[in-house]
N, CA, C and O of each residue as an XYZ file, in Angstrom:
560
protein
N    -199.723    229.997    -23.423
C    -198.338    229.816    -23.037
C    -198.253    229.051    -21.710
O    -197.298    228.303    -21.498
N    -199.127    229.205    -20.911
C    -199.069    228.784    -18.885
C    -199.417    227.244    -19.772
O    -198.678    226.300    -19.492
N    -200.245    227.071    -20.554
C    -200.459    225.672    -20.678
C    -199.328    224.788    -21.181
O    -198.859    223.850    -20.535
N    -198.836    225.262    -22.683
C    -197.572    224.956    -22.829
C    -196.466    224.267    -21.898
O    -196.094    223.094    -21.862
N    -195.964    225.673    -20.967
C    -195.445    225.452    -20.172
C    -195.742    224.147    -19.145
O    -194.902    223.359    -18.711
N    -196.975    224.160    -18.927
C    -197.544    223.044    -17.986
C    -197.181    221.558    -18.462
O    -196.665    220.680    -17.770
N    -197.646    221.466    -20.069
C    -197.748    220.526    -20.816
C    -195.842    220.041    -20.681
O    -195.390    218.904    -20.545
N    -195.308    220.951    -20.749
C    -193.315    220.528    -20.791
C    -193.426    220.077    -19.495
O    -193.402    218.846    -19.472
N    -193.581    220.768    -18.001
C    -193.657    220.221    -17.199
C    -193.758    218.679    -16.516
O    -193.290    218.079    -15.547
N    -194.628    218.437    -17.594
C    -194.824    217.085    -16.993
C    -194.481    215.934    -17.648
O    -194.910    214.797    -17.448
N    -193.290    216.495    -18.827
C    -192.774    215.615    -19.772
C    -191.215    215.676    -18.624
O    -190.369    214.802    -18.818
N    -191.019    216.492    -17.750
C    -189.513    217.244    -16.864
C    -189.775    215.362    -16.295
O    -190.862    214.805    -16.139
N    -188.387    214.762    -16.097
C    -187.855    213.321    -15.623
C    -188.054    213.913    -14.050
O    -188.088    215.053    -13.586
N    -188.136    212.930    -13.627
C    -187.859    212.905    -12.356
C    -186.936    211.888    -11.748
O    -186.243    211.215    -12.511
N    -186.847    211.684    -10.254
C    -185.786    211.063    -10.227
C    -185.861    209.363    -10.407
O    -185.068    208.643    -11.014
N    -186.578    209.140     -9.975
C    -187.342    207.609    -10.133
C    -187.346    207.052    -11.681
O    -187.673    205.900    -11.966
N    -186.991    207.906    -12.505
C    -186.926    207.638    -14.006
C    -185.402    207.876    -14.004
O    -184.802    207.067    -14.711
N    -184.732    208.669    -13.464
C    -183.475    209.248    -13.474
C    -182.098    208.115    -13.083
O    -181.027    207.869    -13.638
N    -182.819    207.590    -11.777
C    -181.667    206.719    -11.265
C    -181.088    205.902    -12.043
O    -179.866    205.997    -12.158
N    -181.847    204.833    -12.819
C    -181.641    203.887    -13.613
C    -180.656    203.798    -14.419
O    -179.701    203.042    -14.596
N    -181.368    205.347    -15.174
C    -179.768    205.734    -16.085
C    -178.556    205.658    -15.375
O    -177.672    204.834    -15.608
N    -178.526    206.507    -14.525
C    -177.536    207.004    -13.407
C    -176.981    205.466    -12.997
O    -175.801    205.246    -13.271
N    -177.882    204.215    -12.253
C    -177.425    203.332    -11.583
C    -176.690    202.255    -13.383
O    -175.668    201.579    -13.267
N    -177.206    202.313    -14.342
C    -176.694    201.678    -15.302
C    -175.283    202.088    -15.576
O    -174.445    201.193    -15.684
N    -174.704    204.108    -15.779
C    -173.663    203.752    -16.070
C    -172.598    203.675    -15.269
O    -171.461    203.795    -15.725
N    -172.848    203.461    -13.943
C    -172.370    203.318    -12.761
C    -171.935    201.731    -12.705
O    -170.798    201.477    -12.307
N    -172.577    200.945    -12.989
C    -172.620    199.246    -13.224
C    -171.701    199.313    -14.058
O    -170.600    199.014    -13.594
N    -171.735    199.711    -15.570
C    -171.089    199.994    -16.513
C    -169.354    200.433    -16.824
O    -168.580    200.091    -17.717
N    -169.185    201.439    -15.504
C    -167.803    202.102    -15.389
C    -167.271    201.021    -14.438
O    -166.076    200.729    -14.394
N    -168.200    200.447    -13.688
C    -167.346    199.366    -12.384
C    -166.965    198.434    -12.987
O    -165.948    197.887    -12.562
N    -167.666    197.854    -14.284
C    -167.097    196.442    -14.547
C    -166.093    196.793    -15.649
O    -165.097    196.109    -15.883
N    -166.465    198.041    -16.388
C    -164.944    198.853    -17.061
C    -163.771    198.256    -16.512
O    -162.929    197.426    -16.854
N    -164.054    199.066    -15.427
C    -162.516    199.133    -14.301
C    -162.337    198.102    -13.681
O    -161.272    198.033    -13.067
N    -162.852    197.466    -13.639
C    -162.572    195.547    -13.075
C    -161.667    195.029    -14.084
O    -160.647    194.372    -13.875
N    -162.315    195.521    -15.598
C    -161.124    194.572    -16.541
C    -160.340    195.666    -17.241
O    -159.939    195.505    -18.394
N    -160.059    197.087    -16.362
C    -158.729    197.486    -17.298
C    -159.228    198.666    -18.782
O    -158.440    199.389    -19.393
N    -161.069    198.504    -19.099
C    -161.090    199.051    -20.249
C    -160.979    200.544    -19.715
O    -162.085    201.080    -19.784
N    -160.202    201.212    -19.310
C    -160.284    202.737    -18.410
C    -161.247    204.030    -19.892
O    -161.677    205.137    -19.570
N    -161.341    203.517    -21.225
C    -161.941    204.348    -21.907
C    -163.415    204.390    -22.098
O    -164.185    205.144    -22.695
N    -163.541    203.266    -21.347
C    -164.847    202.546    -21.426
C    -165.590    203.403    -19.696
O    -166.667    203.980    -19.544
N    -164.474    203.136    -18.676
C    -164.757    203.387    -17.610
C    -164.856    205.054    -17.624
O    -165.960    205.491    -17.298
N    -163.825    206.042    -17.967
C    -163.682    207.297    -18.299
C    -164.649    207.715    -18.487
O    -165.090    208.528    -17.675
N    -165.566    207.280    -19.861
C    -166.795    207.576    -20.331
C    -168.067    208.260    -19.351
O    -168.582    209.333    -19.038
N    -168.174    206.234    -19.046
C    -169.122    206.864    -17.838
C    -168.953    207.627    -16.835
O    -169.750    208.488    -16.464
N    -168.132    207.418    -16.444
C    -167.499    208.918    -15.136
C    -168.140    210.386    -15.038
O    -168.571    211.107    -14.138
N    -167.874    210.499    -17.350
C    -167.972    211.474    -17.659
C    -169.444    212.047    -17.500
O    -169.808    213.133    -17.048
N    -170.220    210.928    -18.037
C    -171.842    210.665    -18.304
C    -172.334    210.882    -16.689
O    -173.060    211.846    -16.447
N    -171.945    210.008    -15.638
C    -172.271    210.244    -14.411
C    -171.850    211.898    -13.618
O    -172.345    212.364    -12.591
N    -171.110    212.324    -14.241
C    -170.534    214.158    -13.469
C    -171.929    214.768    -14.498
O    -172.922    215.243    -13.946
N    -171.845    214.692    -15.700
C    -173.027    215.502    -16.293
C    -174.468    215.258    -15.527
O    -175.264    216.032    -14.995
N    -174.439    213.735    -15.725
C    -175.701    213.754    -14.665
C    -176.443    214.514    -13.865
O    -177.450    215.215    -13.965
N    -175.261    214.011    -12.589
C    -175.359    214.218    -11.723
C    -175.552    216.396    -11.519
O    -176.214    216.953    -10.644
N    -174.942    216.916    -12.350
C    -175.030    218.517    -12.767
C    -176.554    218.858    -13.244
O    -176.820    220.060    -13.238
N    -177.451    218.090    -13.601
C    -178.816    218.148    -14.611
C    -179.727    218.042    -13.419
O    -180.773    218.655    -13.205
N    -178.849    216.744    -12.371
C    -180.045    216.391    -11.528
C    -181.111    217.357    -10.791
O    -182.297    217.163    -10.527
N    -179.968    218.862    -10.467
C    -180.631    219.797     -9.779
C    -181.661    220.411    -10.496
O    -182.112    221.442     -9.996
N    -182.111    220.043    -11.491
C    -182.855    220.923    -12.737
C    -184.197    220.023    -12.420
O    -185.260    220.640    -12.493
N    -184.255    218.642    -12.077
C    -185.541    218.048    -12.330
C    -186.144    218.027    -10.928
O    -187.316    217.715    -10.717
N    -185.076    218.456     -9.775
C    -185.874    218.634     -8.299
C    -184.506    219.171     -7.942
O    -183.438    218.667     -8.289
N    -184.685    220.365     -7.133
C    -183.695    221.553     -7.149
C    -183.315    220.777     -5.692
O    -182.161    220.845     -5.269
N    -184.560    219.897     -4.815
C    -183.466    219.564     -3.349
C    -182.949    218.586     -3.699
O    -181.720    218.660     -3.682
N    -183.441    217.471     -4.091
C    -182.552    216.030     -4.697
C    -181.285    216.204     -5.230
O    -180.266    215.611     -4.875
N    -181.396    217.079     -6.133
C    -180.371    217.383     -6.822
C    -179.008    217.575     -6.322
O    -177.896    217.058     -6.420
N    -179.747    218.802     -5.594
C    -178.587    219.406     -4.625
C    -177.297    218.426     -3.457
O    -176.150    218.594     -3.042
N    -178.372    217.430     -3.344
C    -177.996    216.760     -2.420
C    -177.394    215.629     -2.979
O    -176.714    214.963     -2.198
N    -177.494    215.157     -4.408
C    -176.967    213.792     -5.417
C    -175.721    214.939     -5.569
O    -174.678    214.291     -5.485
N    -175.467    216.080     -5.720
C    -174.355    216.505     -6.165
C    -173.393    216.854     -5.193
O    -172.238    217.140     -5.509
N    -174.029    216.845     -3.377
C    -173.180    216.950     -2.419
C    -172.346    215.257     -1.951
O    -171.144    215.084     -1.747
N    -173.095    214.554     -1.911
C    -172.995    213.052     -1.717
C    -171.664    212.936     -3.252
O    -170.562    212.493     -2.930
N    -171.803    213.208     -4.291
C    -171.448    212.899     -5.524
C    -170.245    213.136     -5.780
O    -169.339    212.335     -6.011
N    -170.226    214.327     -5.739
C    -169.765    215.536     -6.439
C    -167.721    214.888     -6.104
O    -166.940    214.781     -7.050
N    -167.333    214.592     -4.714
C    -166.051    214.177     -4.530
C    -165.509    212.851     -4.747
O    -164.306    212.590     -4.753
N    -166.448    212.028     -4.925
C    -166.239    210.867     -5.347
C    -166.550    210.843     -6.851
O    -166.034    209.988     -7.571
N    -167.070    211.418     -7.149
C    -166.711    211.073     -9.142
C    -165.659    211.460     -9.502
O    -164.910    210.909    -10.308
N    -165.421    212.959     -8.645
C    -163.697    213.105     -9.076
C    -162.793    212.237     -8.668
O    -161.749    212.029     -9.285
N    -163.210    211.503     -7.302
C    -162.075    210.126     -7.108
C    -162.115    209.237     -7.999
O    -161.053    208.646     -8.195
N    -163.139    208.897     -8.707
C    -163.238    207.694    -10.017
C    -163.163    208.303    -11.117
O    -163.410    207.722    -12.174
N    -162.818    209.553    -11.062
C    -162.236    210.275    -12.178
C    -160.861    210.038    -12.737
O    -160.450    209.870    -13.885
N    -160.035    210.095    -11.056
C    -158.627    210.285    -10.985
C    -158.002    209.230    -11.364
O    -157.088    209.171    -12.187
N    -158.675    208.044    -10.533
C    -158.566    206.427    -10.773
C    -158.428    206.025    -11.592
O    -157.436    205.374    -11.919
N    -159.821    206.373    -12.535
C    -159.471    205.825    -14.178
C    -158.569    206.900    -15.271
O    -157.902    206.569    -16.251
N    -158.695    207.602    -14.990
C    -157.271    208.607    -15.633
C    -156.410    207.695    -15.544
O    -156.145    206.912    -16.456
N    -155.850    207.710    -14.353
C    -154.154    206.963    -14.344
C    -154.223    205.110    -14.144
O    -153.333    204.281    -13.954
N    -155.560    205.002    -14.278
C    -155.511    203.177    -14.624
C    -155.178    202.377    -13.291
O    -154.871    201.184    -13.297
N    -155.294    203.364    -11.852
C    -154.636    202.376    -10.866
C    -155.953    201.520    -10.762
O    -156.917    202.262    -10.949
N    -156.283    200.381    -10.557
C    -156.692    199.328     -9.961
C    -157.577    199.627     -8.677
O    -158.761    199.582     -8.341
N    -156.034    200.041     -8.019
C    -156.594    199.852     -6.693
C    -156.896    200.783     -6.094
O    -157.455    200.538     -5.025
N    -156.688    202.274     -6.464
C    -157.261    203.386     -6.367
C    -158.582    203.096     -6.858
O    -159.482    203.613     -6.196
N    -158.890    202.481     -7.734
C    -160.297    202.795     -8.425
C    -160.757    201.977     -7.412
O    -161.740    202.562     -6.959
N    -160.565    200.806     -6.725
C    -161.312    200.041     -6.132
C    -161.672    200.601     -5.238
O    -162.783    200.212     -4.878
N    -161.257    201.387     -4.646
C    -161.182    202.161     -3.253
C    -161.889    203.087     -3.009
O    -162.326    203.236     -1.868
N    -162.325    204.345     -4.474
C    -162.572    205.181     -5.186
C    -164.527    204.278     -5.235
O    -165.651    204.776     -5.166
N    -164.191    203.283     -5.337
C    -166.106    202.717     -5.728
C    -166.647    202.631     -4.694
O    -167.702    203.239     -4.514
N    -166.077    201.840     -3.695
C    -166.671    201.607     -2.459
C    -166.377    202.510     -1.535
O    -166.738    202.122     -0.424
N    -165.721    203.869     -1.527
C    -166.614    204.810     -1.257
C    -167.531    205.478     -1.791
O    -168.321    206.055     -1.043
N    -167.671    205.577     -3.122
C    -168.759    205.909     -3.714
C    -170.367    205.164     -3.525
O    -171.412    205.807     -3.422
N    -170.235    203.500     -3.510
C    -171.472    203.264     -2.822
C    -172.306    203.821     -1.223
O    -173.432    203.972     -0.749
N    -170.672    203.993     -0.821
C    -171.175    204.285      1.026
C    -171.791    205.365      0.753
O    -172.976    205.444      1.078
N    -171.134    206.490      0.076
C    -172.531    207.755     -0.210
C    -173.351    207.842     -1.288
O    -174.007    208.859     -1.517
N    -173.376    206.933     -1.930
C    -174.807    206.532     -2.656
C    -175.869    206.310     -1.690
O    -176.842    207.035     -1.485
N    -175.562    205.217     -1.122
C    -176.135    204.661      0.498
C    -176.561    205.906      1.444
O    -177.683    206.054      1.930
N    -175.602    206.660      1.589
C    -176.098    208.024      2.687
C    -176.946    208.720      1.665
O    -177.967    209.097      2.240
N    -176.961    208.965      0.736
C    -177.920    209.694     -0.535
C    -179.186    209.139     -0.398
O    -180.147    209.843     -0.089
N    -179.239    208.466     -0.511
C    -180.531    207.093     -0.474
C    -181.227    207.289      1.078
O    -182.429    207.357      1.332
N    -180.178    207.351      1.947
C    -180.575    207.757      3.436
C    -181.561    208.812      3.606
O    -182.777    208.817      3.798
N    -180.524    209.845      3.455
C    -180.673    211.233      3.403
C    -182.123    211.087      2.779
O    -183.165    211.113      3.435
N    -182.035    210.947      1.559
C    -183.474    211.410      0.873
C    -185.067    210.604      0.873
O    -185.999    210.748      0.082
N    -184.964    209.834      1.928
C    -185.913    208.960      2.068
C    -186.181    206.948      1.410
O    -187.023    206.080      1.643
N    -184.959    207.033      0.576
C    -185.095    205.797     -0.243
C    -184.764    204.839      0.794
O    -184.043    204.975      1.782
N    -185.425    203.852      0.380
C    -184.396    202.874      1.595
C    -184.098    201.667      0.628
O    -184.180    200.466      0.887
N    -183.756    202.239     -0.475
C    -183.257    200.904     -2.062
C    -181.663    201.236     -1.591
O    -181.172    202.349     -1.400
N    -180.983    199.852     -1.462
C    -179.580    200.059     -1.224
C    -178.520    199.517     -2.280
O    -178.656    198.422     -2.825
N    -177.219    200.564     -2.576
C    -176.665    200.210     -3.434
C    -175.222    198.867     -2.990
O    -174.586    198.775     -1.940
N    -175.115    197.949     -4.355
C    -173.679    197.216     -3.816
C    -172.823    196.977     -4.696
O    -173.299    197.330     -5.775
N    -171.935    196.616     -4.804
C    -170.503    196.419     -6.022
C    -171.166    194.879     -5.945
O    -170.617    194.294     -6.879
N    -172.066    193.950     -5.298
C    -171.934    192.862     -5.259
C    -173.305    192.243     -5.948
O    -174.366    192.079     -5.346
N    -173.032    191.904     -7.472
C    -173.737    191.314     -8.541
C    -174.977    190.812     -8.090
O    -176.092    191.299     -8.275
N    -174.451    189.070     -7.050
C    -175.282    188.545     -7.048
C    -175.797    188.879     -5.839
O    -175.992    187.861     -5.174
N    -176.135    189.993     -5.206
C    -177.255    190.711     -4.681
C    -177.916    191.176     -4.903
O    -178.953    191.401     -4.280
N    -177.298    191.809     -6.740
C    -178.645    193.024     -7.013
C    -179.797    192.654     -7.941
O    -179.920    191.451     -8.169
N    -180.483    193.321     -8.396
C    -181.938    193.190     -8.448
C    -181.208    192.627    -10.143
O    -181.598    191.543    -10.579
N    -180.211    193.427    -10.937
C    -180.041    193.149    -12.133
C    -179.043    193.295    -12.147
O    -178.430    193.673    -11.148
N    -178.382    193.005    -13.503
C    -176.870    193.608    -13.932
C    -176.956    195.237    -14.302
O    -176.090    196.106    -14.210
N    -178.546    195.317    -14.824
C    -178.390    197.118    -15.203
C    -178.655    198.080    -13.625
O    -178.208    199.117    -13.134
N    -179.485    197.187    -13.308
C    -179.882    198.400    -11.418
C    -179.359    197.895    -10.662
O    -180.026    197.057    -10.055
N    -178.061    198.057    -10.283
C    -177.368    197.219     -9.416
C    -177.797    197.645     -7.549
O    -177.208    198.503     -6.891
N    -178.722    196.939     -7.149
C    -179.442    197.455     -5.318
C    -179.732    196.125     -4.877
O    -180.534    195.323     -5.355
N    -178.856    195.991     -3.760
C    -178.986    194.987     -3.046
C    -180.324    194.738     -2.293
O    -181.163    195.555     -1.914
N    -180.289    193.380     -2.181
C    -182.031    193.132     -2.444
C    -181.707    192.961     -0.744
O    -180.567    192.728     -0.344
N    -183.040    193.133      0.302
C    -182.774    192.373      1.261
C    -184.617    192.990      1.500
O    -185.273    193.854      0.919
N    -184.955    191.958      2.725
C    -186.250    192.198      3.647
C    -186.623    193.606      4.206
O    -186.098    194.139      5.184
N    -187.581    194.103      3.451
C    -188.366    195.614      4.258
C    -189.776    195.240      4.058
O    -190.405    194.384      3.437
N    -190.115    196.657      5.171
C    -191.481    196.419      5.139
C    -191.360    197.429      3.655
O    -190.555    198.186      3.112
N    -193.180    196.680      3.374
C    -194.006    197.770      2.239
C    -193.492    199.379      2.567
O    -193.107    199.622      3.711
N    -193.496    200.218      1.773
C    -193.123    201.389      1.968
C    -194.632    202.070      1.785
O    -195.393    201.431      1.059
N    -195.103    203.206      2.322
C    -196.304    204.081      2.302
C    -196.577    204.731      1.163
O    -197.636    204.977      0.585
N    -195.056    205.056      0.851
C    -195.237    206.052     -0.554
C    -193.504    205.569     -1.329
O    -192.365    205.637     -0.868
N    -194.045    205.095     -2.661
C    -192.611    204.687     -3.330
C    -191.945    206.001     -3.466
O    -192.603    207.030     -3.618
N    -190.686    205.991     -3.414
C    -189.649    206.520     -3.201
C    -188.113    206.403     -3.799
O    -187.349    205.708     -3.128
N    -187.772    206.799     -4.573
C    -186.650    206.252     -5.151
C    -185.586    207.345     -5.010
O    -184.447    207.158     -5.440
């Protein structure tokens, strides 16, 4: 059974596998709400609150801390795309990057998030690219 157990263990995501998802439907709900599809945007909202609820399960401090950073701003891009304002939602994202950004702080990453395309690494991992040193130990 201890082996078992061991063997699930190391199938458990972590976060470095985790973000991606997380940073995809995040990309996903922003360009939603850029053109208006709010059912499209809703979705992910929805997908990103579950998430973000699981995260504490695959590292109980990360977690804790993606859901303190999180936790008031998904309900602001909750509210946003509920009632379709625009400019609530706009307002609603870019605070949500600023504590993505303090998340990323906080937990050692120094990968930074942006609403701005042609900075990021892709259309699916949206992290603004800029000059660092090598890091000692990857970190996401």
């Amino acid at each position: 059974m201890r082996q078992r157990v061991a063997e699930l263990e190391a199938l458990k995501p972590n976060f470095t596998n985790f973000m991606p998802n997380f940073s995809e439907r995040f990309h996903v709900m922003h360009r939603a709400g850029d053109v208006g599809d709010w059912a499209v945007a809703a979705h992910e909202v929805d997908e990103m609150q579950r998430l973000t609820g699981v995260s504490k399960y695959m590292d109980s401090k990360l977690g804790e801390l993606m859901l303190a950073f999180m936790d008031g701003n998904l309900r602001k891009l909750k509210e946003a795309v509920e009632h379709g304002n625009p400019k609530s939602f706009q307002a609603a994202l870019k605070d949500t990057v600023a504590s993505c950004n303090g998340c990323h702080t906080a937990s050692g990453s120094t990968i930074g998030v942006t609403l701005n395309v042609d900075e990021s690494l892709s259309m699916r991992h949206p992290h603004g690219l800029r000059k660092s040193p090598a890091p000692k130990q990857h970190m996401h």
